[in-house]
C-alpha positions in Angstrom: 124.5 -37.5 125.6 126.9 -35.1 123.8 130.1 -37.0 123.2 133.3 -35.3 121.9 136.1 -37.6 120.0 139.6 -36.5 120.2 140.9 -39.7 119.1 141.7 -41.6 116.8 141.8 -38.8 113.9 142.4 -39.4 110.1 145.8 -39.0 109.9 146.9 -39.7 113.7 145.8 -43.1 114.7 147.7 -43.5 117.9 149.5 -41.7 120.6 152.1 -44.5 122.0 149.1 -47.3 122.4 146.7 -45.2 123.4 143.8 -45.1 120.4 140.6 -44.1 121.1 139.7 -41.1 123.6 136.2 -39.6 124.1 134.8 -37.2 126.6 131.7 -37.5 127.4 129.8 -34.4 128.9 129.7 -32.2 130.4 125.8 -32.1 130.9 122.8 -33.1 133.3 121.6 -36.5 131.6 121.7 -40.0 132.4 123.4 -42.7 130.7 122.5 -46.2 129.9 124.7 -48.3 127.8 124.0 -51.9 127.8 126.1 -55.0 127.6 128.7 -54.4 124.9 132.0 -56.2 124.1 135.6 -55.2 123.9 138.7 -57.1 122.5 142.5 -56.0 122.0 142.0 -52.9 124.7 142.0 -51.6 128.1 139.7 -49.0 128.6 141.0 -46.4 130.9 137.5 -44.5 132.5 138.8 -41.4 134.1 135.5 -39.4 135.7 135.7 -35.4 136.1 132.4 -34.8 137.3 128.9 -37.2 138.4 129.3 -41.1 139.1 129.2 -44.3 136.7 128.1 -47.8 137.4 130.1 -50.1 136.1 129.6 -54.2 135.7 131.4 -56.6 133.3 131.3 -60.4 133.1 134.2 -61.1 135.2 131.7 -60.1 138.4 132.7 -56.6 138.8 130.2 -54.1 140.0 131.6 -50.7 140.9 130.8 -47.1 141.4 133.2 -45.0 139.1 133.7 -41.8 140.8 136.2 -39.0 141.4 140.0 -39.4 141.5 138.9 -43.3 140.9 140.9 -45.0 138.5 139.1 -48.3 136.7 141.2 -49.9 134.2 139.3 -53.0 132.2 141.8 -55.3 130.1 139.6 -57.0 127.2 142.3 -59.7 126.3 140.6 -61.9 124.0 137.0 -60.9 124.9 134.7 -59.0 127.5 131.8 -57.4 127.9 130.6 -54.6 129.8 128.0 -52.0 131.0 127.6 -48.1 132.3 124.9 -46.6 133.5 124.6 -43.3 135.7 123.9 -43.9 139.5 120.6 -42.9 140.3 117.3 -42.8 138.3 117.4 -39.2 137.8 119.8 -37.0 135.0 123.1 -36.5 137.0 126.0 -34.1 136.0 128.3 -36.2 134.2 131.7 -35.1 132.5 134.4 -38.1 132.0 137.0 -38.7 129.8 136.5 -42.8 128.0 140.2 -43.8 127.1 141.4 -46.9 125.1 145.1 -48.5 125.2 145.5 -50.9 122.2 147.2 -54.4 124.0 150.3 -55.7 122.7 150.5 -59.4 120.9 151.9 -61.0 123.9 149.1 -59.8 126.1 145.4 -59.5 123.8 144.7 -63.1 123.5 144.9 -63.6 127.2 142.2 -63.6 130.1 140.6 -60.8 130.6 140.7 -58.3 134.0 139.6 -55.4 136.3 141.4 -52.8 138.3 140.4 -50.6 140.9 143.0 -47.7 142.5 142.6 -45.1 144.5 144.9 -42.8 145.6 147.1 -42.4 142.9 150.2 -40.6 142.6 150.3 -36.5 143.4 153.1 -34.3 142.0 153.8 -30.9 143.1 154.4 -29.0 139.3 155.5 -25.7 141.3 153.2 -22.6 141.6 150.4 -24.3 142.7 150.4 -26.8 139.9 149.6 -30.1 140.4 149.3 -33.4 138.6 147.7 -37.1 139.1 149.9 -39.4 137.4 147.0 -42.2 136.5 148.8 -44.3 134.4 152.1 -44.9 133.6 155.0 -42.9 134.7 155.5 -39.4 135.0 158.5 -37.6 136.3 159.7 -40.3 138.2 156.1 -41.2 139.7 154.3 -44.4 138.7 150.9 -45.5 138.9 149.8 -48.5 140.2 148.1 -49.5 137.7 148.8 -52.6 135.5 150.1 -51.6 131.5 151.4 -53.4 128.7 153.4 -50.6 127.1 155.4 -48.2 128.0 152.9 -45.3 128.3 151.8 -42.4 130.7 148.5 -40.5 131.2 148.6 -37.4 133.3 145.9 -34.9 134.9 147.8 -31.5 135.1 146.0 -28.6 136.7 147.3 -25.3 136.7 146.1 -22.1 138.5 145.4 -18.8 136.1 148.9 -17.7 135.2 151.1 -20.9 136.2 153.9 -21.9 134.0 155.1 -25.1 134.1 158.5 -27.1 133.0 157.6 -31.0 132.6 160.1 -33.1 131.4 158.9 -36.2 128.9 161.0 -38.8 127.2 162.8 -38.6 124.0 161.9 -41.0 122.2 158.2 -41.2 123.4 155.0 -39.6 121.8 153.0 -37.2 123.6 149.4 -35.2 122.9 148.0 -32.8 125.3 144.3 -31.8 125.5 143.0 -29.2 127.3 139.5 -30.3 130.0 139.1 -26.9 131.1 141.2 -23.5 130.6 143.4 -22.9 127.9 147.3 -23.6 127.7 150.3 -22.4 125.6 152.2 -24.9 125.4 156.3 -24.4 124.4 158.1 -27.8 123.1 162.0 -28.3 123.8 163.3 -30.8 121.2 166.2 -33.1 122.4 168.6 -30.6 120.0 167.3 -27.5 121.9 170.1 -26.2 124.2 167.7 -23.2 125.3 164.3 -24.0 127.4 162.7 -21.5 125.9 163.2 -23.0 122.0 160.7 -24.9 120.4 157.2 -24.1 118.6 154.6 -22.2 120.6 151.0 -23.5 120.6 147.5 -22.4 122.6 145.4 -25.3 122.5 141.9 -24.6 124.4 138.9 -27.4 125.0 137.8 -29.1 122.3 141.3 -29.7 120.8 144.1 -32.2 121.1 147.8 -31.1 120.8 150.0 -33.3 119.0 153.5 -33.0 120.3 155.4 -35.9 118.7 158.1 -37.3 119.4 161.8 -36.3 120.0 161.1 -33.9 123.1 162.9 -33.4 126.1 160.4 -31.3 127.8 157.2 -29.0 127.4 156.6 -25.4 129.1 153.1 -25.5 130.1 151.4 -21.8 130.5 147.8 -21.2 131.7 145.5 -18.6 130.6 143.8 -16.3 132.4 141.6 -19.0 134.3 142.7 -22.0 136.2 143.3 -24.7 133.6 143.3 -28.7 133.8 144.7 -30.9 131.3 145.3 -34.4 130.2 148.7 -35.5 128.8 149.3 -38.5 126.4 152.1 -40.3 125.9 154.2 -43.8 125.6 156.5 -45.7 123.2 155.5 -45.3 119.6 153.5 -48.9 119.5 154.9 -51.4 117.1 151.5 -52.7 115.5 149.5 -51.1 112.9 145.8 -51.8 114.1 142.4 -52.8 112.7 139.7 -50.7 114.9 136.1 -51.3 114.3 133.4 -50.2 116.6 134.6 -51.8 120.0 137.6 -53.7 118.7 141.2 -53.7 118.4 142.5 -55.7 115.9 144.9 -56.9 113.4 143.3 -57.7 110.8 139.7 -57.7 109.0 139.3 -61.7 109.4 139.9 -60.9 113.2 137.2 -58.1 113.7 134.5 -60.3 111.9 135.5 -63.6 113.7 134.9 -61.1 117.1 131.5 -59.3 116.1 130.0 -62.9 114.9 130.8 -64.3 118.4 129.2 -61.5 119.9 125.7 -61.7 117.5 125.8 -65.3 118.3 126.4 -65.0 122.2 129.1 -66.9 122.4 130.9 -67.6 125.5 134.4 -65.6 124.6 132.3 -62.1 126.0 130.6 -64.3 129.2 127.5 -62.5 130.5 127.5 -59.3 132.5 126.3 -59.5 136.0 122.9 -57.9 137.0 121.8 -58.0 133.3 119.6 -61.0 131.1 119.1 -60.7 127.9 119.8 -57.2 127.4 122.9 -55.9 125.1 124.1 -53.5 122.1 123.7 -55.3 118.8 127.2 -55.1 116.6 126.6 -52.7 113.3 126.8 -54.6 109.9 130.4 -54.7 108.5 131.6 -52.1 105.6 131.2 -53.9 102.5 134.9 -53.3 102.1 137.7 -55.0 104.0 139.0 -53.3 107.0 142.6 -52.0 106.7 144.9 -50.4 109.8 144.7 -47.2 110.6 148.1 -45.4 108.9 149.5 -42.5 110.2 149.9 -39.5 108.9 151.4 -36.6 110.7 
């Protein structure tokens, strides 16, 4: 399955607490990924195209589809599986999200979210947007966070411009699913909308807008464009990240991957499965250290 990372990147970690942000597809395949564990995260599954099947060890056995939003909080320890619906290739195209948890919140129980119908905004000239976490211009998301944070589908038609306001003293990214956008920042000094670096940013890329912003200008090319915006609070821990953890420190991650070779009951067992799961990769033979940013 072609897989495309957009974060984390050497020198940019995080965006607010989110910290890990894939996109898988698009293509005709089918995808099988066995029982795996997760610690310190939520993962945030946002589909664009096909259907996922999703089952974890708290019970939950879903269909991922759509304008569905699943949220799975690791807290200490879970374990999951996704598989495409269907024994034949499907199109599938999704976008695989992690939010790092704060201390007060990653040693507790693990859970599972479900919503649909999430928030709609009208963006003006036929723009839209699905706030899916968060908040976004005065929408929220039902969804349950930890941090101060927002993730946003935008969708512009071919030609739309677009005023969205953000907050100061968060940190945003933008990254183009399909079309190309300018996008024209408004620092919190700017008196003039129209100041601020310009930037096109097409598929493939992610945007990093900082911090310090009371606003972007969002311009679509000559096709219809949709695009996910990043953002939340700066987060105040450094983290360890090692395959499918989010840690603090090396001691942590190797405490969490021997429990998992070991089948020990801090992951649980993932309904519908037996014995079947992902084996952890050996350890670096160097210690793990965070991940410092850079820009």
């Amino acid at each position: 399955m072609s897989v495309h990372r957009f974060l984390p990147q050497r020198d940019l970690p995080l965006v607010g607490a989110w910290c890990f942000l894939d996109r898988f597809g698009p293509q005709r395949t089918r995808m099988r990924v066995e029982p795996h564990p997760h610690i310190g995260l939520q993962t945030v599954t946002w589909p664009l195209a096909g259907e996922v099947h999703h089952r974890d060890t708290l019970g939950s056995d879903v269909v991922i589809e759509r304008g569905a939003l699943n949220i799975m909080t690791s807290g200490a320890g879970i374990a999951h599986s996704e598989y495409s619906v269907g024994d034949e290739p499907i199109p599938l195209d999704a976008l695989q999200l992690w939010v790092a948890l704060p201390e007060e919140r990653r040693h507790g129980a693990p859970d599972f979210e479900r919503h649909v119908g999430l928030p709609e905004l009208d963006l003006g000239g036929g723009a839209t947007a699905t706030v899916v976490v968060g908040e976004l211009a005065g929408s929220a998301s039902p969804a349950t966070m930890h941090t101060p944070i927002v993730g946003a589908e935008l969708r512009l038609p071919a030609g739309a411009v677009v005023d969205l306001p953000l907050e100061t003293a968060w940190e945003y990214a933008v990254v183009p699913v399909f079309g190309s956008v300018r996008v024209d920042g408004t620092d919190a000094a700017d008196a003039d909308a129209d100041a601020g670096a310009q930037d096109a940013v097409a598929p493939g890329a992610l945007l990093y807008l900082g911090d310090g912003r009371r606003g972007i200008r969002l311009t679509a090319g000559d096709e219809e464009a949709t695009v996910f915006l990043l953002g939340g609070e700066p987060f105040g821990d450094e983290i360890v990240m090692w395959w499918n953890f989010v840690g603090r420190s090396h001691d942590e991650i190797e405490v969490a991957r021997e429990e998992w070779e070991t089948a020990s009951d801090r992951f649980g067992h993932v309904v519908g499965h037996g014995d079947e799961r992902i084996p952890a990769p050996p350890l670096p033979h160097v210690r793990l250290t965070p991940r410092r940013r850079r820009l």
